[in-house]
C-alpha positions in Angstrom: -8.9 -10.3 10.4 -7.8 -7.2 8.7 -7.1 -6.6 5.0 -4.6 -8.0 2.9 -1.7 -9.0 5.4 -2.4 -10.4 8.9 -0.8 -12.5 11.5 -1.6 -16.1 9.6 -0.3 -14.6 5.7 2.5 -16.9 4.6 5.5 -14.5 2.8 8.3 -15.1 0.7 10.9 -12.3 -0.2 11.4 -12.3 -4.3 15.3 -11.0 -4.1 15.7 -12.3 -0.6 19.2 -12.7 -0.5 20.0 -9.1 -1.6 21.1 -6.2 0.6 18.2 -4.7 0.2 15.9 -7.4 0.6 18.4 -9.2 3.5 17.8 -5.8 5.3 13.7 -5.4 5.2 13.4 -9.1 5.8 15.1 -8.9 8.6 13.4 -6.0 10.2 9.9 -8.0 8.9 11.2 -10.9 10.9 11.9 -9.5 13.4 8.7 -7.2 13.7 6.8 -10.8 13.8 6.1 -11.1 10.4 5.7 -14.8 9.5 8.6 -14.7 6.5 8.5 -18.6 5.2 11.8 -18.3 2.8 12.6 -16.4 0.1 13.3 -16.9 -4.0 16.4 -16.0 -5.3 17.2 -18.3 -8.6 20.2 -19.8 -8.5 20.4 -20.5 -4.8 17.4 -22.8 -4.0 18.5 -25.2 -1.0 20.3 -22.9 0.4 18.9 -20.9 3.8 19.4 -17.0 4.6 18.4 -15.4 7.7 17.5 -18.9 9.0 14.7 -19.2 6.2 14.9 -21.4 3.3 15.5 -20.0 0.1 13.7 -21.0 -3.1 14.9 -21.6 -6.8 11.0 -20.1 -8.2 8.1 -19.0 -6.7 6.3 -22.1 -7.3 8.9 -23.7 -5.2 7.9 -21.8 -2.2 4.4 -22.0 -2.6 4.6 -25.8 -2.8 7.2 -26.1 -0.1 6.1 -23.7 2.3 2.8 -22.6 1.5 3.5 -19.1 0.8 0.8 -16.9 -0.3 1.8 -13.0 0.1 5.3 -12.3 -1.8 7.0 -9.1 -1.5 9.5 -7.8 -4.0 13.1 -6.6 -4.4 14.0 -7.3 -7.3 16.2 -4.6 -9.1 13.8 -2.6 -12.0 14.9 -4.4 -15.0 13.5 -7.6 -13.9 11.1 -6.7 -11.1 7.7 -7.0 -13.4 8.9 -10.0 -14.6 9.1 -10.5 -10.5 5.4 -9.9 -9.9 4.0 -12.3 -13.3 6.1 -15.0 -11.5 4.5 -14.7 -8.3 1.4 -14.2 -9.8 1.4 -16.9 -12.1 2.2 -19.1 -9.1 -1.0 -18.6 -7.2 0.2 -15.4 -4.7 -2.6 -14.1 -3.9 -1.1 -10.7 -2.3 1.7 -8.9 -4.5 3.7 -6.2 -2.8 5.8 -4.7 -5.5 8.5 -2.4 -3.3 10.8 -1.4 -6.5 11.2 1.8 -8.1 11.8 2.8 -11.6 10.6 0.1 -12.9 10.3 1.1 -16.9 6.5 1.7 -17.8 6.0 -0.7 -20.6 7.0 -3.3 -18.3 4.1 -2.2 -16.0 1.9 -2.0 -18.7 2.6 -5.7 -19.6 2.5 -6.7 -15.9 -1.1 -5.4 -14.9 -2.4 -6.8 -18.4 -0.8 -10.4 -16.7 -3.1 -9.7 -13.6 -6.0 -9.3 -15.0 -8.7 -12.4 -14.7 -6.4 -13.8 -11.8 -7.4 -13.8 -8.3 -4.4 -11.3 -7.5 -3.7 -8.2 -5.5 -1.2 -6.4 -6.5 0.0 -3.6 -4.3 2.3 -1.0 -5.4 4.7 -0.5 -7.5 7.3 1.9 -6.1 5.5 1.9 -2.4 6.4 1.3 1.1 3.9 -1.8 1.2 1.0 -3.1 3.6 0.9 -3.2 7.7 -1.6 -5.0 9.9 0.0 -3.9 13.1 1.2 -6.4 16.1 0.4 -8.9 13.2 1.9 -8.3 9.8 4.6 -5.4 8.1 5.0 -6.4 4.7 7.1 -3.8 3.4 10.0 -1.1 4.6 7.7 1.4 7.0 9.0 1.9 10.5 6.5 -0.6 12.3 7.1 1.3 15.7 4.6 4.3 14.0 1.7 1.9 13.6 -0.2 1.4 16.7 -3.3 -1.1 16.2 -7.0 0.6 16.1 -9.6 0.9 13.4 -9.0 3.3 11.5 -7.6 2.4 7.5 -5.1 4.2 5.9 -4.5 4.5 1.9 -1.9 6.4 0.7 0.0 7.0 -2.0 2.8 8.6 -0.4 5.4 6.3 2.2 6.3 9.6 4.7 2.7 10.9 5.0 1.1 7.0 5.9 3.9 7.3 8.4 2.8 11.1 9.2 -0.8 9.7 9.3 -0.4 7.1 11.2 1.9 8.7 14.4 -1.3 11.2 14.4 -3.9 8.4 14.7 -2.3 6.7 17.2 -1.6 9.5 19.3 -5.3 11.2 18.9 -5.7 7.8 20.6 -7.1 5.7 17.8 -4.6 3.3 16.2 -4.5 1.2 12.8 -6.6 -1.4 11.5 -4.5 -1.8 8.2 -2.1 1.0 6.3 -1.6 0.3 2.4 0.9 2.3 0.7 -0.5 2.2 -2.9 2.3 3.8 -4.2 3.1 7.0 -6.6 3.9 5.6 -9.9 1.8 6.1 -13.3 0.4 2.5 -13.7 -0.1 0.4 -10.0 -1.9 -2.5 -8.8 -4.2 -1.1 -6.3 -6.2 1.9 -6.6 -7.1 4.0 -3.9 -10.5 3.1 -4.5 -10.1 -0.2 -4.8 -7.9 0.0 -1.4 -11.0 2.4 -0.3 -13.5 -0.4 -1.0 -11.4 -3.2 1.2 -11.4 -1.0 4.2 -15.6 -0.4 3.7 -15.7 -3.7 3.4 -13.5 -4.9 6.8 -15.7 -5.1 9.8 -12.4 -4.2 11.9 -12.3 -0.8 10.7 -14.3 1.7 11.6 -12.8 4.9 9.4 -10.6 5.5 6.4 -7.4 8.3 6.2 -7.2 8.9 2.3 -4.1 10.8 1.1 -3.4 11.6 -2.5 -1.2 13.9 -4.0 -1.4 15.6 -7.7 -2.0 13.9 -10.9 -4.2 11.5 -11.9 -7.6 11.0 -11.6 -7.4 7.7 -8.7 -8.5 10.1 -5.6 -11.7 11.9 -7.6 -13.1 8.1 -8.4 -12.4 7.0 -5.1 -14.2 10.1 -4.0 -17.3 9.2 -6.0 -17.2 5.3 -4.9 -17.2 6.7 -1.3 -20.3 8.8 -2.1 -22.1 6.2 -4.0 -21.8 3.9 -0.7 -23.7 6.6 1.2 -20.7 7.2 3.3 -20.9 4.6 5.2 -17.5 5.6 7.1 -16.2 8.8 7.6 -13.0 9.3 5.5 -10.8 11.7 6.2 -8.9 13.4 2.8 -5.1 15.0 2.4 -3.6 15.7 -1.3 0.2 16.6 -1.3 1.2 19.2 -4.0 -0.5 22.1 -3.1 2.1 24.3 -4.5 3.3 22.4 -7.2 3.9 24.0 -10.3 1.5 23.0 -13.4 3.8 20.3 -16.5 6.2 19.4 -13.9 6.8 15.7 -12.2 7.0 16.4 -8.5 8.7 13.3 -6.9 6.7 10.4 -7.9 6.6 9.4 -11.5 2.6 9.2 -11.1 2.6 13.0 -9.8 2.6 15.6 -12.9 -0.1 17.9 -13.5 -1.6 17.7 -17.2 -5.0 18.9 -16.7 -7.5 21.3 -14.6 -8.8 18.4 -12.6 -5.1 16.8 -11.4 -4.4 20.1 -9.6 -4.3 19.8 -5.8 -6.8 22.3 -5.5 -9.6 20.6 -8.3 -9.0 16.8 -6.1 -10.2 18.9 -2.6 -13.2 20.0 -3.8 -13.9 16.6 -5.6 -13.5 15.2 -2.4 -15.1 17.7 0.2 -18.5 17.9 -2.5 -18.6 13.7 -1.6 -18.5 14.2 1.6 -15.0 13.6 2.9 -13.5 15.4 5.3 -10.5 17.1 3.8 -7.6 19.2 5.9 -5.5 21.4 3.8 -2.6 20.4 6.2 -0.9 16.6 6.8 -0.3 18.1 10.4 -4.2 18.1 10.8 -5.2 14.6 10.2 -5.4 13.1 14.2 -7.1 16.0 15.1 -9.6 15.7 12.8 -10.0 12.3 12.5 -10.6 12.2 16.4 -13.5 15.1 15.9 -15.0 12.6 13.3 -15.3 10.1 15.6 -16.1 11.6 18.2 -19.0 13.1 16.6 -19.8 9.6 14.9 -19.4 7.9 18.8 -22.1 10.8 20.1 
């Protein structure tokens, strides 16, 4: 068992029969992800890619048992999406869109709260379990399995992360792309607290970028456990000039502490291992636990 996703999860597709949704189902499927049907209103009783498809959510969860959804939705109607699934009984929410408007978000995660819901992303690549589960649109061939967790709130550097763990010889347990958007489901500490909490892994990679304040309290969670794995730290943005959004919605700079620079020493002072370089991650990580090993 790993966290969130694993080779057992039931998923539906929310905007299965889309092209963008036909194409990552497909690769999911055919990764060995165990894709019960999808919901696309309008065309329940129909099948696509040899899966039933489903009127509601409720449908699918009655009919087929599902209980991770992941969505495709286009933005207008994608939070709308995840209170559907939610409202269902989902219990794991991977929200792939991007741009979905912010008062929509807002309305969304109030929905969540008091439910027994996880809600991963907005505006992320998703969740991997590898040789068991890819619920989202990373390259699955990256992720080799292992024990060591990645959280990330950028898709190309969990990819970067995870080719360097696997060829310092470690592998995966679980990667969760939380996403770069102001308001999300999933923290990084909250994703940092499943991973210290999974007896299958063994050490975390935690890469945050500029803005917000999400990688400073996951620091001081990870300090208040005693460090009880080793975590190794990356924030992209080094050189990012102060007032502007760099990429991700989530990633502007407003004050001293959501600089690059401030989120480092956060992080080294509660005793994470931080590189100042995505290309040093493997390398480090495989000192780390080497040293832990000895």
């Amino acid at each position: 068992m790993s966290v969130l996703v694993n080779k057992d999860s039931k998923v539906i597709v929310q905007g299965f029969t889309g092209s963008e949704g036909t194409f990552h189902a497909s690769q999911m499927i055919e990764y060995g992800t165990n894709v019960v049907g999808g919901v696309t209103p309008g065309k329940g009783g129909t099948s696509h890619l040899d899966r039933p498809v489903f009127n509601t959510v409720a449908e699918a969860v009655e009919k087929a048992g599902a209980n991770v959804s992941i969505i495709f939705v286009p933005p207008a109607f994608a939070a709308d999406a995840i209170m559907e699934a939610a409202e269902a009984g989902i219990a794991t929410i991977v929200a792939i869109t991007e741009g979905i408007p912010v008062a929509d978000m807002v309305k969304a995660k109030n929905y969540l709260k008091g439910r027994k819901v996880r809600l991963i992303g907005p505006n992320c690549p998703g969740v991997i379990t590898p040789g068991e589960a890819k619920v989202g649109i990373m390259p699955g061939f990256v992720f080799k399995k292992g024990r060591i967790g990645i959280v990330s709130k950028s898709g190309t550097l969990t990819y970067e992360a995870a080719d360097q763990v696997s060829k310092a010889g470690l592998g995966v347990s679980t990667a969760i792309g939380i996403g770069g958007d102001p308001i999300i489901g999933t923290t990084t500490k909250e994703a940092v607290e499943l991973f210290m909490n999974d007896p299958d892994t063994d050490a975390i990679v935690m890469i945050g970028e500029i803005g917000g304040t999400l990688e400073a309290e996951a620091a001081r969670y990870i300090k208040s456990t005693g460090n009880k794995k080793p975590v190794v730290g990356f924030i992209a943005g080094q050189t990012a000039p102060k007032g502007r959004t760099m990429g991700h919605a989530g990633a502007i700079v407003g004050g001293a502490d959501d600089t690059a620079e401030a989120k480092m020493k956060i992080m080294a002072e509660c005793g994470i291992h931080v590189v100042a370089s995505p290309g040093d991650i493997g390398e480090t990580m495989a000192k780390v636990m080497s040293a832990v090993a000895a």
